[in-house]
C-alpha positions as CSV (number, residue, x, y, z in Angstrom):
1,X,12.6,-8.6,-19.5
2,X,9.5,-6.3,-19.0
3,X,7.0,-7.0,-16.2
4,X,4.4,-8.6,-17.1
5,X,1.9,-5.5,-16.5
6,X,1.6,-1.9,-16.4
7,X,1.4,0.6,-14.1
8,X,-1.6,2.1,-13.3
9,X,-1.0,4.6,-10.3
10,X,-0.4,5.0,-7.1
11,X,-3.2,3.2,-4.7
12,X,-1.9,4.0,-1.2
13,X,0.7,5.5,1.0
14,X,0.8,3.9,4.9
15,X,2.3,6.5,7.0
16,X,3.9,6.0,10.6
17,X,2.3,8.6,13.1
18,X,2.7,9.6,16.6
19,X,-0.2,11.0,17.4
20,X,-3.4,9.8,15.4
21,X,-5.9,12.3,16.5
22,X,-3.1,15.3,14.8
23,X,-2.4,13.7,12.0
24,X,-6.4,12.7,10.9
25,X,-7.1,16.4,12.0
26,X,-4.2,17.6,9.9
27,X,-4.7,15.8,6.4
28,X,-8.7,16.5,6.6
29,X,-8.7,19.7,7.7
30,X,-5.4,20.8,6.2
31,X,-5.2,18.7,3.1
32,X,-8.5,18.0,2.6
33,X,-9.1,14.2,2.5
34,X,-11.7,12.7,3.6
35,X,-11.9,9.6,6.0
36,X,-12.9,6.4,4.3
37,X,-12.6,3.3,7.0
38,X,-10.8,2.9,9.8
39,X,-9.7,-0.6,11.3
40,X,-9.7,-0.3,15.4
41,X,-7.9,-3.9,15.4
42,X,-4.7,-2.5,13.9
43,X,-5.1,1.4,15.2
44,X,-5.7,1.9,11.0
45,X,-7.4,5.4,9.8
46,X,-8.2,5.1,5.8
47,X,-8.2,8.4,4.1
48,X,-9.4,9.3,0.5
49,X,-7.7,11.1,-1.6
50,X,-8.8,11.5,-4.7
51,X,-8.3,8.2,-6.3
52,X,-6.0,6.8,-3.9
53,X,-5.9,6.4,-0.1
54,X,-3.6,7.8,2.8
55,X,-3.2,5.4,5.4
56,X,-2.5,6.3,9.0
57,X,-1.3,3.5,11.6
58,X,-0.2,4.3,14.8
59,X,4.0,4.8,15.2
60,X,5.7,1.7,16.1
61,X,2.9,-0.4,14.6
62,X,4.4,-2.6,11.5
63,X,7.4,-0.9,11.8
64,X,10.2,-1.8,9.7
65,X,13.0,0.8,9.9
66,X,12.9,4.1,11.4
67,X,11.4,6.4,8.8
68,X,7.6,7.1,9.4
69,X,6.2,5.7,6.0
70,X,5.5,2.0,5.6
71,X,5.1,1.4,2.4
72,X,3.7,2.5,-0.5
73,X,1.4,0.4,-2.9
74,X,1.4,1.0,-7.0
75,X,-1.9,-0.4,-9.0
76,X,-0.8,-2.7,-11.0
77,X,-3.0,-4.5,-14.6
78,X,-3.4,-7.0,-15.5
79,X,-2.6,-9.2,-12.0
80,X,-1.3,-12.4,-12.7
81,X,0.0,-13.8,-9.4
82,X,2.0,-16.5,-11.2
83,X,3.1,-14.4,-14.0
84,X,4.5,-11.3,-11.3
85,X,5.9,-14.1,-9.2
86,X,8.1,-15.7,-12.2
87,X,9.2,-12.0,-13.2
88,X,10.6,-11.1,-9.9
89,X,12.3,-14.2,-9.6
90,X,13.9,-13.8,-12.7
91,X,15.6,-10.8,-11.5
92,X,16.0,-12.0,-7.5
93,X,13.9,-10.0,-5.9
94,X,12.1,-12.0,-3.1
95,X,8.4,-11.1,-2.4
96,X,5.6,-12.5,-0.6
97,X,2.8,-14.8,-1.5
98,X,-0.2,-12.6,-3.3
99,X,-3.4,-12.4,-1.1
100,X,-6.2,-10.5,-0.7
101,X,-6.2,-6.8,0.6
102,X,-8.0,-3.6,0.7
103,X,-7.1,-0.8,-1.2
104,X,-7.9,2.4,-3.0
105,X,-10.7,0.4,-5.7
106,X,-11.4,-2.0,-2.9
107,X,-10.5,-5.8,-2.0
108,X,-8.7,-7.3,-4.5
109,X,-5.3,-9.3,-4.8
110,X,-1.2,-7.7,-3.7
111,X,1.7,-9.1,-3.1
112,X,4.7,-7.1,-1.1
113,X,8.6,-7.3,-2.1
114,X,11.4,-4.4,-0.9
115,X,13.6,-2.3,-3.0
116,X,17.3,-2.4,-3.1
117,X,17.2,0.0,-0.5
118,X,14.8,-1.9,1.5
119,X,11.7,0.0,1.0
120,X,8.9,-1.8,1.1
121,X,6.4,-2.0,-2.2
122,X,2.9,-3.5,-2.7
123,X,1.7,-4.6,-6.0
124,X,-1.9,-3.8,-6.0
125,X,-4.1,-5.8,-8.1
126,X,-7.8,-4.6,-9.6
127,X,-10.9,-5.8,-7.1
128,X,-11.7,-8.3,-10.1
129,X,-8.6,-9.7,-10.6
């Protein structure tokens, strides 16, 4: 059964770091990305890069596992919360409830869910969806 949407791109990477100062230094100055947002509440950093966003949050913070990236979020069109829901149940794969959260074109809906290998995934809906 094929999802019931396409893959549009990568929106973000959330990325585990130790020292927040470094690493914002590092992937503006070094990488060149520019800072978009940050989010004091959660110790979050947002940072542009091209069409998609780096995000930075503070080691320890969310953690699940001991690798240093979160998660990673793919854009996904169209998003039908009922429809993606239905598709991942028909193949087992538990996932959270879609809700509204900011990414790379803005707020708009994502659900999470976890690889066999327990990697964490968002499915990032358009701002208008």
């Amino acid at each position: 059964m094929a999802p019931p949407f396409a893959l549009k791109g990568l929106d973000h990477v959330v990325l585990r770091v130790a020292d927040m100062g470094r690493a914002v230094a590092f992937y503006r100055d070094v990488i060149g990305a520019t800072e978009e947002r940050r989010v004091e509440r959660i110790g979050l950093v947002q940072l542009r890069a091209g069409a998609s966003l780096i995000d930075l949050v503070p080691l320890g913070d969310l953690a699940r596992g001991d690798g240093n990236m979160e998660h990673f979020a793919l854009t996904v069109e169209p998003f039908d919360a009922a429809a993606i829901a239905a598709h991942l149940d028909a193949h087992g794969v538990k996932h959270g409830e879609a809700v509204p959260r900011y990414g790379a074109e803005g707020d708009g809906p994502s659900l999470y869910l976890d690889d066999p290998d327990g990697n964490q995934i968002e499915l990032k809906g358009p701002p208008d969806a």
